[in-house]
N, C-alpha and C positions, 0 to 999 in steps of 0.2 A: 537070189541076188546075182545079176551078173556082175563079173567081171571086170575092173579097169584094168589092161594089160599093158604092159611095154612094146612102144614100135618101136625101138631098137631090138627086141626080141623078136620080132614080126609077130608083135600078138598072141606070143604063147606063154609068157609067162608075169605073172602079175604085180602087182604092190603089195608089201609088209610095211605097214606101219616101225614107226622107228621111236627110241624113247623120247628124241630130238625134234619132237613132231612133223619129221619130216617122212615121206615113204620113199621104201626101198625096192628096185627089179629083183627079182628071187634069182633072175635068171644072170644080169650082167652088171648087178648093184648101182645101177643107175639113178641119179636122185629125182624126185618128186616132190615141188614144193604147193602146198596148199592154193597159193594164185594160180596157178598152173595147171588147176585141175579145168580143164574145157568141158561142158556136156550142154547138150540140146536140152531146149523146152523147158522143160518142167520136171528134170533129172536132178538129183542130189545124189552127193557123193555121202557115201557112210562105209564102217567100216565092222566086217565079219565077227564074228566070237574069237576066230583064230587071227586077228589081226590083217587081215588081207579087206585092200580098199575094191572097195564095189560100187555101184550106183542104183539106184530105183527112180521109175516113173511117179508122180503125185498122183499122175492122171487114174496109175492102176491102184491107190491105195484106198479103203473101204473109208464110206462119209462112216466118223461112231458118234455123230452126234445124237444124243437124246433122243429116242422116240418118244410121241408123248399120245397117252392114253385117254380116252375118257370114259367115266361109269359112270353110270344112270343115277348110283346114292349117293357118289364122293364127288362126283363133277371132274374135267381134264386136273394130272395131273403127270408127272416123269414117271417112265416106265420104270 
């Protein structure tokens, strides 16, 4: 997952999550409020195991829907 960083940090350093649901700069504690989060396309924002805000593409996430099979005795049914 990459990264949302701080440009008041030029980019290097990123969001923590906060209890206040607000996110934190690591680097210059600068605030991040959830409307304020900007991303292109079809980006969402989520956030790491270690509390650091990231973003992902939809475009690059795997379709899991349902294959669906069919046999000769049982006829189509979910894989």
């Amino acid at each position: 997952m990459p990264l949302i960083t701080c440009a008041s940090c030029d980019g290097l350093r990123p969001y923590r999550v906060q209890p206040d649901r607000l996110f934190v700069c690591t680097g210059c504690g600068k605030r991040l409020h959830v409307p304020d989060i900007d991303l292109d396309g079809q980006e969402e924002w989520m956030v790491s195991a270690d509390g650091l805000l990231g973003y992902e593409d939809q475009a690059d996430r795997l379709d899991l829907k349902p294959a669906r099979l069919s046999c000769p005795k049982c006829g189509p049914g979910p894989l």
